[in-house]
Structures are given as C-alpha cells and as structure tokens.
C-alpha atoms as one frame of an Amber mdcrd trajectory, in Angstrom:
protein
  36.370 -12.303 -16.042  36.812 -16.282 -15.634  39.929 -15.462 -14.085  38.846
 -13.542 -11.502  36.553 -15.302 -10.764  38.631 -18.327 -10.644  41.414 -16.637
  -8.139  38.263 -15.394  -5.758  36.866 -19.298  -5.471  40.150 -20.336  -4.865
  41.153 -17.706  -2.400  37.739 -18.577  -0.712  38.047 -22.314  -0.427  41.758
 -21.665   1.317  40.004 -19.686   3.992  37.293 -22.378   4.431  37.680 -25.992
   5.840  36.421 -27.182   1.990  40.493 -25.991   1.286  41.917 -28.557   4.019
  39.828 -31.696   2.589  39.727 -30.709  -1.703  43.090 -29.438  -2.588  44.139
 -32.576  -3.872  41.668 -32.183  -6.401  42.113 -28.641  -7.676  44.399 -29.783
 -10.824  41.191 -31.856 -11.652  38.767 -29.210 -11.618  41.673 -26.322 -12.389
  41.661 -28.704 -16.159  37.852 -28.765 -16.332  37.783 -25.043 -16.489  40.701
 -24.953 -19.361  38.839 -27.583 -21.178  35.316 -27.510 -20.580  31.899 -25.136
 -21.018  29.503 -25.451 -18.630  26.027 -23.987 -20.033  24.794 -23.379 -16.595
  23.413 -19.916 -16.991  20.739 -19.614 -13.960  21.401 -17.679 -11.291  20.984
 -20.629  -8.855  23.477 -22.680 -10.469  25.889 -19.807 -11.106  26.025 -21.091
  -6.722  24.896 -24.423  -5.931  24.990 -26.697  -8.733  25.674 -30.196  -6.867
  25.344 -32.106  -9.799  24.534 -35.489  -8.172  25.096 -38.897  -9.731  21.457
 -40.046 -10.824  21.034 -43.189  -9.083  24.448 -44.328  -7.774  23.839 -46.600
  -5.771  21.584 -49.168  -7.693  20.720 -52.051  -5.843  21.608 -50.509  -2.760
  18.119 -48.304  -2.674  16.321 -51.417  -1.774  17.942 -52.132   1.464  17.912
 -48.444   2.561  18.402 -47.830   6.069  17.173 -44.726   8.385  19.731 -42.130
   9.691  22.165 -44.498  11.286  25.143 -44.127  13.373  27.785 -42.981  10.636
  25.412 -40.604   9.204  24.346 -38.745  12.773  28.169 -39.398  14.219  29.144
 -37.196  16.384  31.568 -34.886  15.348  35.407 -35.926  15.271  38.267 -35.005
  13.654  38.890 -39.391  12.213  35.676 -38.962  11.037  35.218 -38.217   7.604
  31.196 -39.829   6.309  29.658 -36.512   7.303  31.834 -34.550   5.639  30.978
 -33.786   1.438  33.396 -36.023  -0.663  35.292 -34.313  -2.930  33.578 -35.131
  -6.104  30.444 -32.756  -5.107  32.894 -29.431  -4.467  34.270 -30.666  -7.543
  31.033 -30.093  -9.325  30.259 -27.038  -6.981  32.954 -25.246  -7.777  32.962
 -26.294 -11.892  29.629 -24.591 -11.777  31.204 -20.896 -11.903  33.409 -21.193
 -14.402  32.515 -20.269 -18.111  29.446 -18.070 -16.575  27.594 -15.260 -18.134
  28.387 -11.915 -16.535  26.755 -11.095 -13.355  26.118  -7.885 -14.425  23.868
  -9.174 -17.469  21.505 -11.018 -14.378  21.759  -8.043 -12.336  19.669  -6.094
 -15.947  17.630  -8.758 -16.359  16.411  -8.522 -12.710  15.433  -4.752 -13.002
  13.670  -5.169 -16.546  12.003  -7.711 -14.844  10.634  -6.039 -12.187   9.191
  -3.397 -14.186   6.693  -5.854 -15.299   3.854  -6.272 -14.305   2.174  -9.722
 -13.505  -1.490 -10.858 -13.424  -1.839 -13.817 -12.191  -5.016 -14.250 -13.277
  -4.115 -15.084 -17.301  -6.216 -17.618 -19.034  -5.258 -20.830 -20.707  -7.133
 -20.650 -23.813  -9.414 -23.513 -23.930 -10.196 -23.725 -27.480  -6.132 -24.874
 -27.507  -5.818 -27.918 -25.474  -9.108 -27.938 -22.702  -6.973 -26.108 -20.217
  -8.279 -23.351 -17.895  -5.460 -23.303 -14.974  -7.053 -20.714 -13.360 -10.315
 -21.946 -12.601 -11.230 -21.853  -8.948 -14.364 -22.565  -6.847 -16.020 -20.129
  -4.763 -14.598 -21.617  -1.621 -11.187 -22.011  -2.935 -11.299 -18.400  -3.859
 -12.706 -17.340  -0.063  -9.445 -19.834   0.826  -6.467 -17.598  -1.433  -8.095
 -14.310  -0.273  -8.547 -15.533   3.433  -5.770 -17.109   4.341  -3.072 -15.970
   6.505  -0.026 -17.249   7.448   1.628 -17.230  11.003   5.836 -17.338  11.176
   8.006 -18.018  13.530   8.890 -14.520  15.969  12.335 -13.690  14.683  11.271
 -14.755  10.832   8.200 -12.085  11.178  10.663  -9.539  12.946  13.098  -9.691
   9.727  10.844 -10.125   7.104   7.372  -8.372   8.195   3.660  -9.623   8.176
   3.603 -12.768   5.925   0.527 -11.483   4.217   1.983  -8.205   3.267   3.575
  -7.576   0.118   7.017  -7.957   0.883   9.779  -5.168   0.088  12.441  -6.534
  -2.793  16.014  -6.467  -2.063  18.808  -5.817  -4.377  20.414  -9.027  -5.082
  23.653 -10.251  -3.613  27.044  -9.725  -5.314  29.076 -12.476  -6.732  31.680
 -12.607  -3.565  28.360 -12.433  -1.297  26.980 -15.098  -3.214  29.792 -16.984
  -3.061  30.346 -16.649   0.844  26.646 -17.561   1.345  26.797 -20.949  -0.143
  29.899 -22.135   0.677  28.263 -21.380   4.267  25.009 -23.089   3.822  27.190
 -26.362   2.977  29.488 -26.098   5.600  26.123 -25.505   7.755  24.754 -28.756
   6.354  28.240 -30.675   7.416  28.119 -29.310  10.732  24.287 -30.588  10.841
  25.161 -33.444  10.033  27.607 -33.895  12.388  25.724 -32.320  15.228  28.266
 -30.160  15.989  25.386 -27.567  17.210  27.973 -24.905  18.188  29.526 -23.964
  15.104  25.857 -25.305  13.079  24.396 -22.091  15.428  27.483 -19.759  14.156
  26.978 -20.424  10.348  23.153 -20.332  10.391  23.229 -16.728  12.001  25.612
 -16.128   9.023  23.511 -17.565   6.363  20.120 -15.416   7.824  22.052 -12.234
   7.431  22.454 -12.774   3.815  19.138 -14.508   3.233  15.907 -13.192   3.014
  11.818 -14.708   2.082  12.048 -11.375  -0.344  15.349 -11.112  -1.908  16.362
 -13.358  -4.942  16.040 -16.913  -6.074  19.256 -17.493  -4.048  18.453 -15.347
  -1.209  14.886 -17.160  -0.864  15.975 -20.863  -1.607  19.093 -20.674   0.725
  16.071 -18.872   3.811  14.514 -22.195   3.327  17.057 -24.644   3.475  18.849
 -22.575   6.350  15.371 -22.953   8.208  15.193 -26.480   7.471  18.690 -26.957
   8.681  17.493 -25.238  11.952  14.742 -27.449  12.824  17.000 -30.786  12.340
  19.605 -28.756  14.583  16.890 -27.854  17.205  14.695 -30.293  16.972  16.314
 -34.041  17.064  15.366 -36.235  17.715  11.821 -35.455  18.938   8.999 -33.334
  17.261  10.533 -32.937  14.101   7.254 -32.307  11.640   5.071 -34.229  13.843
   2.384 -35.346  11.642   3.239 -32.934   8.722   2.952 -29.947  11.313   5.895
 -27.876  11.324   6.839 -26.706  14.682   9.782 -24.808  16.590  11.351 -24.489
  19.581   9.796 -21.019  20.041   6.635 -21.875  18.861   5.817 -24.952  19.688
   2.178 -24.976  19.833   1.909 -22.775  16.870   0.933 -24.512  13.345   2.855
 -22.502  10.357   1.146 -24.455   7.750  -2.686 -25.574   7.714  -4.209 -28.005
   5.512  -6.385 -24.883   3.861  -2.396 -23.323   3.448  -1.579 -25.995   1.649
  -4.292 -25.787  -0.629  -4.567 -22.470  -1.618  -0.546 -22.606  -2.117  -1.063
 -25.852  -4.358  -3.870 -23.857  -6.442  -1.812 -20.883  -6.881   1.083 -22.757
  -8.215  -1.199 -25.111 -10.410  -1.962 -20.989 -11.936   0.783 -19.595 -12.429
   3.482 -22.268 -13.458   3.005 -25.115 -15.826   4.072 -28.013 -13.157   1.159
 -29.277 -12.210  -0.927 -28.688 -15.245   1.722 -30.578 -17.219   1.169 -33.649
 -15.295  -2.679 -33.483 -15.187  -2.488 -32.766 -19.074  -0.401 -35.998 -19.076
  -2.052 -38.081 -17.271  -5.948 -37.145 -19.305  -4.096 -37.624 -22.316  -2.759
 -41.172 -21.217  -6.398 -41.690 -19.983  -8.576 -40.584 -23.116  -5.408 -42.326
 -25.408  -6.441 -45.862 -23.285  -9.731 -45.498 -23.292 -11.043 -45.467 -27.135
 -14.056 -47.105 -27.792 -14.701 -47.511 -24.352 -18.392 -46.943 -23.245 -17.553
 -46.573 -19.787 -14.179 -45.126 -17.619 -13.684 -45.991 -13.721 -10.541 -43.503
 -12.660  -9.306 -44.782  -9.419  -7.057 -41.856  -7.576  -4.371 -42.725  -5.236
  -4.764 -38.978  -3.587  -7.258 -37.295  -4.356  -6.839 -33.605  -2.008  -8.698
 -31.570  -4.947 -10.545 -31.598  -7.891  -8.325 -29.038 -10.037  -7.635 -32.584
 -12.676 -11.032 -33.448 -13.706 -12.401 -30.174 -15.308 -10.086 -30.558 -18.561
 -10.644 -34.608 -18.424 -14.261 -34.458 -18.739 -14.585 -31.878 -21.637 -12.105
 -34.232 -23.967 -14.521 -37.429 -23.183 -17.440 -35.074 -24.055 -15.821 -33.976
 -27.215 -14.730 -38.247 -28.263 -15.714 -38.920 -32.097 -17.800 -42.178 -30.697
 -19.624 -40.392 -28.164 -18.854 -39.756 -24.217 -18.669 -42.312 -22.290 -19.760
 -43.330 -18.143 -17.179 -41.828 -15.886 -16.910 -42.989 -12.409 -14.529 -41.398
 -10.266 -13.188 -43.214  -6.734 -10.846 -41.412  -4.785  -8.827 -41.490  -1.609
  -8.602 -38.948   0.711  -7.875 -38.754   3.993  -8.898 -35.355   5.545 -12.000
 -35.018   6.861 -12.595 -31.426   6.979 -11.500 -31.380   3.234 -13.327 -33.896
   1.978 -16.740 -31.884   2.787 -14.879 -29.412   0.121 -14.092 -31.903  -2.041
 -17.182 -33.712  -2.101 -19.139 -29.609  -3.243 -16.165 -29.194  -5.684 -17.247
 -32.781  -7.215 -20.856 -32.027  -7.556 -20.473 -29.089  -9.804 -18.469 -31.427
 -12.078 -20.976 -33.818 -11.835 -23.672 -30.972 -13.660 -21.155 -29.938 -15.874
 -20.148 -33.709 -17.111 -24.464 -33.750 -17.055 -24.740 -30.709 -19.742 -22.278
 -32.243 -22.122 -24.020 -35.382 -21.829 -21.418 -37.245 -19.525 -23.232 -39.380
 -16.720 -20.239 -39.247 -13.958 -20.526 -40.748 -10.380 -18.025 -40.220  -7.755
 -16.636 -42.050  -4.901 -14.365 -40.703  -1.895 -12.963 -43.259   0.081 -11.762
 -41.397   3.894  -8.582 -43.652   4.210  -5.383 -43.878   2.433  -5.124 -46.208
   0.014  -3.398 -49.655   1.309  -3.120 -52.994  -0.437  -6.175 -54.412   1.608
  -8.138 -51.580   0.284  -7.396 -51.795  -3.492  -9.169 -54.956  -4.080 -11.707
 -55.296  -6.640 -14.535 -55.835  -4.217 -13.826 -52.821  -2.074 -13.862 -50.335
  -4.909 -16.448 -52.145  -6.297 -15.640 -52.024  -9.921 -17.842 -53.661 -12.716
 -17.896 -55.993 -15.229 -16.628 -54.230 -18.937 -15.581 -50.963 -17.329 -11.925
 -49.207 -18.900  -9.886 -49.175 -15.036  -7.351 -46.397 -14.651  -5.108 -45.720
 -11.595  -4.017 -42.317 -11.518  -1.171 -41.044  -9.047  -0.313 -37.295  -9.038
   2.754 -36.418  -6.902   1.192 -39.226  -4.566   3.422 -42.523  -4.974   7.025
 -41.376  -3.822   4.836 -41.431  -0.319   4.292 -44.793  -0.623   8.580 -45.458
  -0.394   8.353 -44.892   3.137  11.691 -46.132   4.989  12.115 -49.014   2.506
  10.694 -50.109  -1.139   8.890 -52.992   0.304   5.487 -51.007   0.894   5.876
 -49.467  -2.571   5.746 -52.751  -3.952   3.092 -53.943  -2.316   1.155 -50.935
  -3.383   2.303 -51.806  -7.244   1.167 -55.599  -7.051  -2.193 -54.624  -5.657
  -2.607 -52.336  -8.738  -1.316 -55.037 -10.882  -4.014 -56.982  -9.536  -6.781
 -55.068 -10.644  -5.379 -55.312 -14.144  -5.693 -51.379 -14.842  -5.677 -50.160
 -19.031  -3.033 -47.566 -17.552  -0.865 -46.442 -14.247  -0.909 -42.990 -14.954
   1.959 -41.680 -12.678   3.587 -37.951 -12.179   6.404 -37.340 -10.085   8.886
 -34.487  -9.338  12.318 -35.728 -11.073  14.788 -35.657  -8.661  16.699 -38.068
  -5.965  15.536 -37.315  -2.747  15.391 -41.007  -1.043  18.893 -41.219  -0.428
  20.030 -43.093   2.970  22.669 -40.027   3.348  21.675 -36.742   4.599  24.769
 -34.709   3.143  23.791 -36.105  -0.493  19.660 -35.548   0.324  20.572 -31.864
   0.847  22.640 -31.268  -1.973  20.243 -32.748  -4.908  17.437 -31.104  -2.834
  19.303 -27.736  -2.764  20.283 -28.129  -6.558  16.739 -29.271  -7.262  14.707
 -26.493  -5.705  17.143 -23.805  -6.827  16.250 -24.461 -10.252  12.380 -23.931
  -8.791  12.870 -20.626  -7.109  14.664 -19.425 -10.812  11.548 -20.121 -12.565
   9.476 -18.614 -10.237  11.846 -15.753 -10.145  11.506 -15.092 -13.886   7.954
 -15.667 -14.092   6.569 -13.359 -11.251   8.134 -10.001  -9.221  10.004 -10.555
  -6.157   7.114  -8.406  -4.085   4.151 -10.959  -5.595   2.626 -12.229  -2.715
   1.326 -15.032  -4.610   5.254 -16.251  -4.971   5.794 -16.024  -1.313   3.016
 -18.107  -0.888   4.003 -20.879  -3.337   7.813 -20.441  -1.720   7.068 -20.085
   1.866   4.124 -22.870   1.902   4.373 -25.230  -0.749   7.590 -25.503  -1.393
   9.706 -24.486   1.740   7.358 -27.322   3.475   8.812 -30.188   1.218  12.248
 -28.676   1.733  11.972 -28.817   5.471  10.803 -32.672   5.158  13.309 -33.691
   3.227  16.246 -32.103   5.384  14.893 -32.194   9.184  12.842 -35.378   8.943
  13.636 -38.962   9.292  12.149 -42.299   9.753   7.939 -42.734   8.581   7.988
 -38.472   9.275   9.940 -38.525   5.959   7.106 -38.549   3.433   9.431 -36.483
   0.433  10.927 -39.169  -1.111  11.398 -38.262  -4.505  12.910 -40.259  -7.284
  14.578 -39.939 -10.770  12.468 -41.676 -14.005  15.273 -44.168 -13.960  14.543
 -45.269 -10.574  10.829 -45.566 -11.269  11.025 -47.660 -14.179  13.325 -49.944
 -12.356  10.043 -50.079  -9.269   7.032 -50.294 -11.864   9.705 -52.716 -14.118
   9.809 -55.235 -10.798   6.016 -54.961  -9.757   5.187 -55.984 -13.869   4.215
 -53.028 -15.470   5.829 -51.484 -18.630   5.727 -48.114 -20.191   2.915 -46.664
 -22.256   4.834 -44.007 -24.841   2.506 -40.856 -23.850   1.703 -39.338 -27.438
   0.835 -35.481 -26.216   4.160 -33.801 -27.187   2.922 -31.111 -29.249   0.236
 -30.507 -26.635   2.731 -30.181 -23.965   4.955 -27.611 -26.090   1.836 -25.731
 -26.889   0.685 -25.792 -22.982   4.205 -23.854 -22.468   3.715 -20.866 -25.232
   0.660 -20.247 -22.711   3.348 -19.578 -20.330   5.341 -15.942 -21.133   8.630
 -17.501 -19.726  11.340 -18.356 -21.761  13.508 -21.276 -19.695  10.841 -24.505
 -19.579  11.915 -27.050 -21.372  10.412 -30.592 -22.903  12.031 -33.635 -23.663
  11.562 -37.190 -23.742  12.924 -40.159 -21.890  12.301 -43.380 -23.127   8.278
 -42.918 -22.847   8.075 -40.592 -19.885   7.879 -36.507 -20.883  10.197 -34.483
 -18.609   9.567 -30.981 -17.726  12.388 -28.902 -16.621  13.474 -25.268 -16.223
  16.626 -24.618 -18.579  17.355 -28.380 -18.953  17.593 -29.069 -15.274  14.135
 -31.717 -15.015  11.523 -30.452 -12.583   8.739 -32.798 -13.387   7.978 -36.651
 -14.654   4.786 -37.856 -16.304   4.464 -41.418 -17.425   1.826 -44.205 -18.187
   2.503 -47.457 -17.554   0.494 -50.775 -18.414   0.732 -54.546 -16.980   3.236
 -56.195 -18.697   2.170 -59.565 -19.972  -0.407 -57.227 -21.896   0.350 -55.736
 -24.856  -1.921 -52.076 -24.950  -3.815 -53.486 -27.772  -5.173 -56.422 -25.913
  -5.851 -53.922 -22.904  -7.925 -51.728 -24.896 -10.176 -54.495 -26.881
C-alpha cells in the first residue's frame, strides 16, 4: 500500500510546480520513508502535516516586522522568498508514508455517523466542580436565536447556514491529495499576488471543499476563504475592526459579537478546550490562595462569565472557610457588558448561599499599562491579587513584543500571588506569511479532527463552532496584517522566554489527575495530557491544542507570596 502510495505523490509532485523546486530533495525524504514511522494517524495529517520548526527564529521574534517587500513581492520567476522552502514539502510529503489504510477512516466515518450526539451531556459535578453546559437564560435565547448570514455564492453551495447541513462522502486519497497540494500552491500564489492563477486554484480548491464534508473538506473551505479575502481584499478593508467583509458583501457583517458568543459557549460544551484552561487557571488560583481570607481576581478579558461558576464552589468548599472574592474585569463591549454585568449578579447570590461575599468590577476599556495601576483597580491592603488571562495575552503581541512587555511589567508591578495564563499552543506570530499558513493549516486541522470525531458532520452545533469561532481566527491569521492582526499565537517555549524577560517564573500547576479525569467526561478517544516543564498541554493525538500555566514574580519564592 506504501508503495502506491509513494509512486502517486511522486507522480503528483512531477505534474505540479512543487516537482521543479524539491527534486533535489526526494533521496532525502525517499530514505525517511525506508527508515522511518511516522505515527501520524489523523485524517488531517494523513494531508497537511507542515511540521514547523517550534520557534526558529529565536531572537529574531523581537524585531518582527509587518508584511514587507520580500514577503508581498510581486511575482517573478528570480524570486524565490514566497515560494515554500523545501524542508516544509519535505515534511508534507513524509506525512503519507507509513499511514493506516484509508479504507479503515473511511469505517470509522460511517460508524460514526450512526451515533447519535447530545450535546447537552453533563459534567458531573460531584467529580471536579465542572458543569460545561451551564448557560443563562439569555445565552440560551442567544444559541437558539442566532442566525448566521454568508457570503452569496457560499449560501448557493452550501444552503441556509442555520439548516442542518447534508454530509458528504469523504474525498478519496488521490482527491485528497490533489486538494492540498492545491491549497499550498494557492497560498504561494497569494503570497506572491499573482491574482490570476491565485483565482484558478481557489475555484479548484471550492470544488473539492465543502462547510459539510470532512475535517479536510471543512478546514481546507476555511483557509481557501481566508486566502480569498487577502487575494481580494489588500490592502484595504481586510477585517476592519474584527468585521469580516467581502467584495460582494461589503456592508454585510458575517460574524456579530452575539455570534461569537454563542459559538464560544458551544465549544466551551462540547470539547474540553476551554474548560481545561478555566479548570487550570481555578486550580492555580485556589492552590495560591490558602489561608487567604480574601481573593481580588483581576481579568485581562473578561467577554463572559462561563469561568467563575466552578471557581466559586471550590472557595466555598476550602477546609478554613471561604474567603472575600472580588472580581475586576475588562471588557470592552458595551452592549455585552449589560449581559455580563446580569450574568455576574446571579453569581453574586449563588457565592451569597454558600456563604461567599463576592463583589464585582467591570472596567469598559481594555486593559493598558496606565490602567493596571494599583490605584485604578483600587486594590486593598492584605488582599491574595491574581491576574488571570484566558486566550487574551497573544493580543497584547501586536506588531512587535514591546507592548507585551509593557503589559507584563505593569503586572509585575502589582506584585500578583499568580499570572494565571492559557493560550492556544501553536506559532502563529511569524513575520512570514507562507510559514503563518502552514502551522495555522497544520494547527487547525488537528481541531476540525477532534471535532470530527466528537460530533456528526450534519450537527449544526459543529458548523457553528467551525464556521464562527474558528474559521474567524483562521481568516485573521491569513488575510490580516499590521494592528488588524490580533491572532498571534505562540508556542509555551516562546512564552516562557516573554514572562522569563518581564520577571516572572513558573508556578508547577498540581491538577494533573483532575485534568485526566475532566477528559473521561469527554467520550472521545484522541485528547491527550502532558506536561512541559510546569505548563499542562492539551492536544488531540499528541499534536498540542492548548497551554495553561501559572506564573509568579520572580524574586519571590511562592512561599513568601502566599504568607
């Protein structure tokens, strides 16, 4: 089977321009497949691996520049920066060999979509405090409400967004294949701005994708539509103001804020992402806050009030009593704030029956260094300080790490017990576009496989998560550039490097076994756990989705924090 499949990738790569620029390095990757085993046995990977080099260039992050000349060069034959370098198709193409029959995926998929899913399971709270499916009345009215507008020829192929979409069969190996190999040499021709033959491969790439098919099918309709607002859309109104807009629909909005919310709250149900990092981050918070008659929780971004539920019930259930909670956090939206602000007052009577007194604070700007002073969030003498950051610093990274910094000294400043800090695990601040798209492609393929095993390809609820949450980020990472780029991921390694400059250290988070018990909730076998010097890592199948860390100033040992 290897061998045909072998003689197919190299028959395809001689009738693509990938043949003309990687020969050279076929014995290399020709040895790999004699030699090596590659355990990639996702569907994704089985076509668009792009292992990337975590953290390459080092130093170099810090004097990132914005799309330059060499990276938006216009497209020439002496030109060679937009073009992948060799060492990525080497990887590409390693990722077939030593596969698991297609056929085997192909069974999988049917059993699979025989079942049936509810998406409305129950995290048993008696196990770890966890209800993930816990939703306000007006957050409810917001999932059953909503409805999403697409652009005209996405609703003429796939159909009203709010109907249940019809599944397609999955695509064969050789169609597979041909459809990534295309959405590459789409991204090179992107990059290059050759718009001619960028407008010849897209067409190609939505004929074989689809919003209902597979994982591949639906991650490669996302980047293909990201890769057609760059095309169409440079320089100007390129996700003006996190507003995605087209050419044909210009003064349409896809996404709303209320979008984004319900999409958020139905991923935070029915995966363990986000729960893993709120579970993380309380556990960091109750670990650093022992004996501690009062808690002030400053939030860098506080959109919702999904994290505080499972938080209060472990200080009400503390050996030495529960303690004073006060709650300050910053949010920027003024129509969701009045939400917020209802949401917070029924915690406020629940913390009240289980004898927690908790005030809360919402500050209506974003949080700057000016602002996180200790006379503007007014904090008190004696009170255990915590600064909590859920998938909210990588904005801070903005075109260049000086902000960030600035951000971290100002926290430093305020001498918090604990950073509490949860970030999706992947390198998406790179200066290059080519290498942005790749790790992004590889990262949010592994996604789209998770989601794939966990829920039926005609779930609304997926499409949701897919076509709003995540298809959003996608599109920000590959059409934006310059301040509109606000998805700038980065690997734990990079992070520790950032909070290791600004004078913080790592706080080893001690809520393993509550993790691994969080994912038996979950009936998915792929999620998996590990550790990384400190920081807990939650991936799908050993490719990391997820970081949570803690992280305290470092000319204080935890001990003296805590006395």
């Amino acid at each position: 089977m290897c061998n045909i499949v072998l003689y197919k990738i190299i028959k395809s790569l001689k009738s693509s321009q990938f043949f003309f620029f990687y020969m050279e390095d076929l014995n290399m990757w020709l040895s790999f497949y004699m030699n090596e085993s590659v355990n990639l046995d996702f569907p994704i990977r089985r076509f668009c691996p792009a292992r990337m080099e975590q953290d390459q260039e080092g130093e170099c992050h810090d004097q990132e520049t914005i799309l330059d000349d060499v990276e938006l060069c216009t497209f020439d034959t002496t030109t060679t920066s937009c073009l992948l370098p060799s060492s990525e198709v080497d990887d590409f193409v390693d990722s077939f060999i030593n596969m698991d029959q297609y056929s085997d995926h192909e069974s999988q998929e049917k059993n699979h979509q025989s079942q049936s899913f509810d998406h409305n399971f129950l995290v048993n709270d008696d196990v770890f405090g966890y209800d993930p499916t816990t939703m306000e009345d007006e957050e409810l009215e917001i999932c059953e409400n909503t409805t999403i507008t697409m652009e005209d020829e996405e609703v003429e192929m796939n159909g009203n967004f709010g109907a249940i979409p019809q599944s397609q069969a999955s695509l064969g190996m050789n169609q597979g294949l041909d459809l990534v190999h295309t959405l590459l040499a789409c991204a090179e021709a992107v990059g290059c701005r050759d718009n001619n033959q960028a407008d010849l491969l897209l067409g190609k790439i939505l004929a074989l994708s689809s919003s209902s098919g597979d994982s591949l099918q639906r991650v490669s309709f996302c980047f293909a539509t990201a890769l057609k607002c760059r095309l169409s859309l440079y320089p100007q109104n390129v996700f003006s103001n996190s507003t995605l807009t087209t050419s044909t629909s210009n003064d349409v909005s896809l996404i709303t804020r209320e979008n984004k919310l319900e999409a958020f709250q139905l991923l935070y149900q029915t995966t363990p992402y986000i729960t893993f990092g709120f579970m993380a981050a309380n556990e960091a918070i109750c670990q650093g806050s022992k004996g501690k008659s009062s808690i002030h929780i400053i939030d860098l971004g506080m959109e919702h009030a999904l994290q505080w539920p499972s938080l209060i019930r472990s200080l009400a259930s503390r050996p030495e009593g529960p303690p004073k909670l006060r709650i300050t956090g910053f949010s920027t939206n003024e129509e969701n704030n009045a939400k917020l602000r209802a949401s917070m007052n029924l915690h406020v009577e629940e913390a009240l029956s289980l004898g927690i007194v908790l005030e809360f604070r919402i500050i209506s700007e974003p949080a700057t260094p000016s602002l996180l002073t200790i006379e503007n969030l007014g904090l008190r003498e004696g009170e255990a300080l915590f600064v909590n950051s859920i998938l909210k610093l990588h904005k801070y990274v903005k075109e260049s790490r000086g902000y960030l910094k600035s951000i971290l000294q100002s926290i430093k400043k305020l001498s918090p017990i604990a950073l509490t800090v949860v970030e999706q695990d992947t390198n998406h601040n790179g200066p290059f576009f080519l290498g942005r798209f790749l790790e992004s492609l590889h990262y949010y393929s592994a996604i789209f496989d998770s989601l794939e095993a966990s829920m039926p390809r005609n779930s609304p609820i997926r499409m949701k998560i897919e076509r709003i949450h995540f298809a959003e980020e996608i599109c920000n990472i590959v059409a934006c550039e310059g301040p509109d780029r606000m998805e700038r991921h980065e690997r734990v390694d990079q992070w520790r490097r950032q909070l290791g400059r600004a004078g913080f250290q790592v706080m080893p988070l001690k809520c393993t076994s509550q993790a691994r018990m969080m994912l038996s909730v979950y009936d998915c076998d792929g999620y998996t756990l590990s550790c990384e010097k400190g920081c807990l890592l939650l991936g799908w199948k050993g490719r990391p989705i997820m970081m949570a860390s803690a992280w305290q100033v470092a000319s204080l040992s935890y001990t003296d924090r805590a006395s």
